[in-house]
C-alpha positions as CSV (number, residue, x, y, z in Angstrom):
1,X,0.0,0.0,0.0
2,X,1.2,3.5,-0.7
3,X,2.0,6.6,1.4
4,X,-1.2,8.6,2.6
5,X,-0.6,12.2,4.0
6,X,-2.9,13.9,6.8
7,X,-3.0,16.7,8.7
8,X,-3.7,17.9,12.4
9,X,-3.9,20.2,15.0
10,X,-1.7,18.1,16.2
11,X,0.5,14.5,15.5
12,X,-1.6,12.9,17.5
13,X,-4.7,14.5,15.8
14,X,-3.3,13.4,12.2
15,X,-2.6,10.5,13.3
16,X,-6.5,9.6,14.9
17,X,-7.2,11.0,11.5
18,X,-5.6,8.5,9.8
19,X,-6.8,5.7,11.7
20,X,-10.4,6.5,11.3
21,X,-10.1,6.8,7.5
22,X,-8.2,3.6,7.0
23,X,-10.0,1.9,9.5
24,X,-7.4,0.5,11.3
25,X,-5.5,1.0,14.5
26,X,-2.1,3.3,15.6
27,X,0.3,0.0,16.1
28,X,-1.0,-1.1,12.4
29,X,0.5,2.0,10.8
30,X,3.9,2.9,9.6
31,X,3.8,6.3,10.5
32,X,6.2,9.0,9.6
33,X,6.0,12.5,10.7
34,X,6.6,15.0,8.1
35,X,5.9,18.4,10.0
36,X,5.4,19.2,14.0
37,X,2.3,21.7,14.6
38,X,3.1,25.2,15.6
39,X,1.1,27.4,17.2
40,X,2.6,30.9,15.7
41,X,2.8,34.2,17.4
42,X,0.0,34.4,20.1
43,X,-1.5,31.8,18.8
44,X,-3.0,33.2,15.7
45,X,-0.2,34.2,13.1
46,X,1.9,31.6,11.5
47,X,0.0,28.5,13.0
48,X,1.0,25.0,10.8
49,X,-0.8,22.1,11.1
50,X,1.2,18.9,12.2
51,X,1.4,16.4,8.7
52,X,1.9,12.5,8.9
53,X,2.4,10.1,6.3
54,X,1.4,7.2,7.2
55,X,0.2,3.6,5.2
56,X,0.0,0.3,6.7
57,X,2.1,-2.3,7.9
58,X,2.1,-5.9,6.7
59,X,2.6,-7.4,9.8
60,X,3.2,-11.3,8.0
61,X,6.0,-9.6,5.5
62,X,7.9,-8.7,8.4
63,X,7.7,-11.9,10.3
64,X,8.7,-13.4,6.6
65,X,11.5,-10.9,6.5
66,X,13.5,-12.4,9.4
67,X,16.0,-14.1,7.5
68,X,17.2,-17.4,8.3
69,X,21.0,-16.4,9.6
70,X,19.5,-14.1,12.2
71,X,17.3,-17.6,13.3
72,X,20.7,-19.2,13.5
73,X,22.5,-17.1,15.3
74,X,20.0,-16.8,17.9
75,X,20.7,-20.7,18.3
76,X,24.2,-20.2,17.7
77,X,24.8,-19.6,21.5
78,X,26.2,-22.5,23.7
79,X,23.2,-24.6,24.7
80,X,21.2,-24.0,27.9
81,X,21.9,-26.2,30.5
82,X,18.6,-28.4,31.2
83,X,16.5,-28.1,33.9
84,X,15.3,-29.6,36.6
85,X,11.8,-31.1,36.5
86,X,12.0,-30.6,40.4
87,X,8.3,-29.6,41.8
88,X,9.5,-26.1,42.3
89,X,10.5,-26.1,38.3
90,X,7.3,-26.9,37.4
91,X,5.4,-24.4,39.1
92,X,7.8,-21.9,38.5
93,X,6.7,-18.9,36.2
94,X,8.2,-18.2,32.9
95,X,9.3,-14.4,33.9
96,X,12.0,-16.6,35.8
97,X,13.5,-18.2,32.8
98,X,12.0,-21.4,33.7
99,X,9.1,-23.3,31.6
100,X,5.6,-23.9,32.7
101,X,3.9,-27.4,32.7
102,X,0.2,-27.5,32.6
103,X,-1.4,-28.8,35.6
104,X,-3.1,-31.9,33.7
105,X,0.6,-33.1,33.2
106,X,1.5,-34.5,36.6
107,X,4.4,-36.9,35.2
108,X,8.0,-35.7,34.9
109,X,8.6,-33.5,32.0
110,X,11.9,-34.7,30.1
111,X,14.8,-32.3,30.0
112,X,15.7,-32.0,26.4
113,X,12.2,-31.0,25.9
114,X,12.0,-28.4,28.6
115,X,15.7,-27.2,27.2
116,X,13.9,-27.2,23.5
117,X,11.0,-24.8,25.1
118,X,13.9,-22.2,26.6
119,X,15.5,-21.9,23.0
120,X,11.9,-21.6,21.2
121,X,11.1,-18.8,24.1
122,X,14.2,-17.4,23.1
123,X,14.1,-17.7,19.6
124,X,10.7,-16.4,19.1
125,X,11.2,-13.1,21.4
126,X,14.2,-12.7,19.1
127,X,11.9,-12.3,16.4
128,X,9.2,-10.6,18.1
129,X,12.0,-8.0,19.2
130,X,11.9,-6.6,15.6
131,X,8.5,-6.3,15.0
132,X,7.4,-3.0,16.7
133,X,4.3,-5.1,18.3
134,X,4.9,-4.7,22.2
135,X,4.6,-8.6,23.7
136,X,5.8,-11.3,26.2
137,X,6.0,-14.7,25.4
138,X,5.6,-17.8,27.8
139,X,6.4,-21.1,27.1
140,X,5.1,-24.8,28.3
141,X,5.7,-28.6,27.5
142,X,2.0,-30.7,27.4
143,X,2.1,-34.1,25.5
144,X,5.8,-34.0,24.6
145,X,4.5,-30.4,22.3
146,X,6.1,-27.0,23.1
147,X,3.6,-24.1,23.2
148,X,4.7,-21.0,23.3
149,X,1.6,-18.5,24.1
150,X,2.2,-14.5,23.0
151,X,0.2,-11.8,25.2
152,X,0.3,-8.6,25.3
153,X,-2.4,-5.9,24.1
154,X,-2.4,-6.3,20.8
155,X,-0.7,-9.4,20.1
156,X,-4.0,-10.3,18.1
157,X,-2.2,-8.7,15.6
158,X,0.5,-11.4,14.9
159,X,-2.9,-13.8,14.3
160,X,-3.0,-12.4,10.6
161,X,-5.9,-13.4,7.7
162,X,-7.0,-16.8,8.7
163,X,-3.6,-17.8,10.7
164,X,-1.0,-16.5,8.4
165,X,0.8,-14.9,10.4
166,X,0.5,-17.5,13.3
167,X,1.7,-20.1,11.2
168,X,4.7,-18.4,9.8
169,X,6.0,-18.0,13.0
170,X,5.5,-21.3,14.0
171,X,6.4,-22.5,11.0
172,X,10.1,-20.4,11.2
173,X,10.3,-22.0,14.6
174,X,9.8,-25.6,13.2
175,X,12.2,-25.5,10.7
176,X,15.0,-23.4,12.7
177,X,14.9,-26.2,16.1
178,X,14.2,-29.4,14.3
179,X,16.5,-28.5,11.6
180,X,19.6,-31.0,12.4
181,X,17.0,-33.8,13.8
182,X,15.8,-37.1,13.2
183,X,12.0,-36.9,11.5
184,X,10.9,-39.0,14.9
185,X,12.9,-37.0,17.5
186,X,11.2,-34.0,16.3
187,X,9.6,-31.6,18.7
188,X,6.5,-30.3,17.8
189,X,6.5,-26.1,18.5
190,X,3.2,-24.6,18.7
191,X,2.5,-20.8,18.8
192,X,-0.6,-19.4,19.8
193,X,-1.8,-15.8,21.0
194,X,-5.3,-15.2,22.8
195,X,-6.7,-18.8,22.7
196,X,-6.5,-18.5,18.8
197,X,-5.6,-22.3,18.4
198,X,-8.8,-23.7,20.0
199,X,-10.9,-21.4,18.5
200,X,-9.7,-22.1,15.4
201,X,-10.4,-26.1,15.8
202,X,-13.6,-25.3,17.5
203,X,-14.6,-23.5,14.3
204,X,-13.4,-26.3,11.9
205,X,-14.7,-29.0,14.2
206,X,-18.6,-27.2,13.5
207,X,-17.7,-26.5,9.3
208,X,-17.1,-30.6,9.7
209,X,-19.8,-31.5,11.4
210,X,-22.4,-29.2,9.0
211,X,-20.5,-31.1,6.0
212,X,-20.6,-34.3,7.0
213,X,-24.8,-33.9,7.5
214,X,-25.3,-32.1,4.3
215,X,-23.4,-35.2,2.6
216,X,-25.3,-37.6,5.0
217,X,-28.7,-35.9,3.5
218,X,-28.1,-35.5,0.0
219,X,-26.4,-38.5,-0.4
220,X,-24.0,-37.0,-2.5
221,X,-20.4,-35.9,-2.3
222,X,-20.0,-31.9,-0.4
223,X,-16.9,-30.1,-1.3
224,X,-14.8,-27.8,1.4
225,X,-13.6,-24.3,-0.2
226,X,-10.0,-24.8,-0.7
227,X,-7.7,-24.3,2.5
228,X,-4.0,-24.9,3.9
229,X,-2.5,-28.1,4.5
230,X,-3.2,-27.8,8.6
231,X,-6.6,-27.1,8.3
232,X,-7.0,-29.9,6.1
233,X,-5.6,-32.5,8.5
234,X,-7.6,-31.1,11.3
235,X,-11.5,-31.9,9.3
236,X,-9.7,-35.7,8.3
237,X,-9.2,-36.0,11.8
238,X,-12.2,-35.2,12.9
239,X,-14.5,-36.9,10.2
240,X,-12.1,-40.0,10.9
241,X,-14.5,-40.2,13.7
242,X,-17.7,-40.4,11.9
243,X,-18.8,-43.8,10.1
244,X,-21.1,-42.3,7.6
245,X,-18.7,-40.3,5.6
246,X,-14.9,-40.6,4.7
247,X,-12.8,-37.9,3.4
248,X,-10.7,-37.5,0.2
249,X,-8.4,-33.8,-1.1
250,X,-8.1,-33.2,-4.4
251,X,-6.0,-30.3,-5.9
252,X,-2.2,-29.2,-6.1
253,X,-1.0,-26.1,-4.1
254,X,-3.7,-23.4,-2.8
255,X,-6.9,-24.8,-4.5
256,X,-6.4,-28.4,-2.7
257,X,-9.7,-29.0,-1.3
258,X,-11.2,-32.0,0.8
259,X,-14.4,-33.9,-0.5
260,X,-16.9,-35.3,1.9
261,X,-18.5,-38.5,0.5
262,X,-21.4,-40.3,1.9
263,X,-20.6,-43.8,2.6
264,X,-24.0,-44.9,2.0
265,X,-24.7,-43.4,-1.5
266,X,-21.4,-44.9,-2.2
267,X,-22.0,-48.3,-1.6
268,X,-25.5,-48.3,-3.5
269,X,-23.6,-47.0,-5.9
270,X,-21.4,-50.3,-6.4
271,X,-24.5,-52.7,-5.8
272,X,-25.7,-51.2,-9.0
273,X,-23.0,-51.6,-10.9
């Protein structure tokens, strides 16, 4: 998007200005002043306006900018020594530098993994550091998974259209910690920010379940619009569950699409044949 100028009374005023025309808010703008307001002599003479130009930020470009050598030399550092799973560990707080466990996991967390969760913690505040969004991140091992939750007031922002965003992040953090291991000693890193994760699956569970009963009534086969590779896991999943229908994608890249077909009209299908 291009440069936009406005004017205020004030910076401040251009700037509300700005975010009421783009319909956006202040930490989604690039914003550079152009002029301060002045007031003139007495108040009356000489006054200017304060200008802005402003336009607005694509908050997924720069979480794609961090290149990959900055990842590594954020793992570069000697390792951190790994920490006890003592009971005071576990409870401890993240602001400590130690890693959470959820209080369904009662067992003892493995070390490598809690080590794994203090150099995602790391890594991902490395590359939160550089996007101008004001955050903290805290980190827990549940199911031999690393999640690393992002707060702050608007860390909705770092969701993006539909998870982009999200998923680049995790998807940087994948690829940077599991990048020199085995396929099945692989640590799964999860980031999430404002529950987005389990809303997200709640959603798809429901677009699943409507599916599958459209299917189910027609009797025919009821396409999914096209959508990325983890959402397309999660409806397989989930329809894995029901006995009625099975699940099939079709498509190469962005238009790969899953098909839900009724088992039913399927096999009346063969007895006529």
């Amino acid at each position: 998007m291009s440069y936009k100028e406005f004017t205020g009374k004030t910076v401040k005023d251009a700037i509300a200005k700005a975010c009421k025309e783009l319909s956006v808010e202040e930490a989604l703008l690039e914003i550079v002043v152009l002029e301060e307001s002045a007031r003139g002599f007495l108040g009356l003479v000489g006054h200017r306006n304060a200008r802005v130009r402003v336009r607005k930020r694509d908050i997924l470009k720069e979480v794609l900018e961090v290149r990959a050598t900055e990842a590594e030399e954020l793992l570069s550092k000697p390792p951190l020594e790994p920490l006890t799973t003592s009971e005071n560990c576990l409870n401890a707080s993240v602001d400590s530098g130690q890693i959470e466990a959820p209080a369904e996991d009662h067992g003892e967390i493995d070390p490598e993994k809690l080590r794994i969760a203090e150099e995602a913690k790391a890594l991902l505040e490395g590359i939160l550091a550089r996007i101008p969004v004001e955050t903290s991140v805290e980190a827990s091992v549940s199911n031999g998974s690393v999640i690393l939750d992002i707060t702050g007031d608007k860390s909705g922002l770092l969701i993006g259209k539909r998870g982009q965003t999200l998923d680049a992040l995790q998807f940087i953090l994948n690829k940077a910690l599991n990048r020199e291991v085995s396929l099945e000693d692989k640590t799964e890193i999860i980031v999430d920010t404002e529950d987005y994760r389990r809303r997200k699956h709640e959603s798809l569970r429901d677009m699943a379940v409507r599916m599958s009963l459209r299917a189910r009534k027609s009797l025919k086969p009821v396409a999914f619009n096209p959508m990325p590779a983890n959402e397309r896991r999660i409806i397989h999943l989930i329809l894995a569950e029901d006995r009625e229908v099975y699940t099939k994608s079709y498509g190469e890249g962005p238009l790969r699409r899953i098909i839900v077909y009724p088992r039913q009209a399927m096999a009346n299908k063969r007895r006529r044949r």
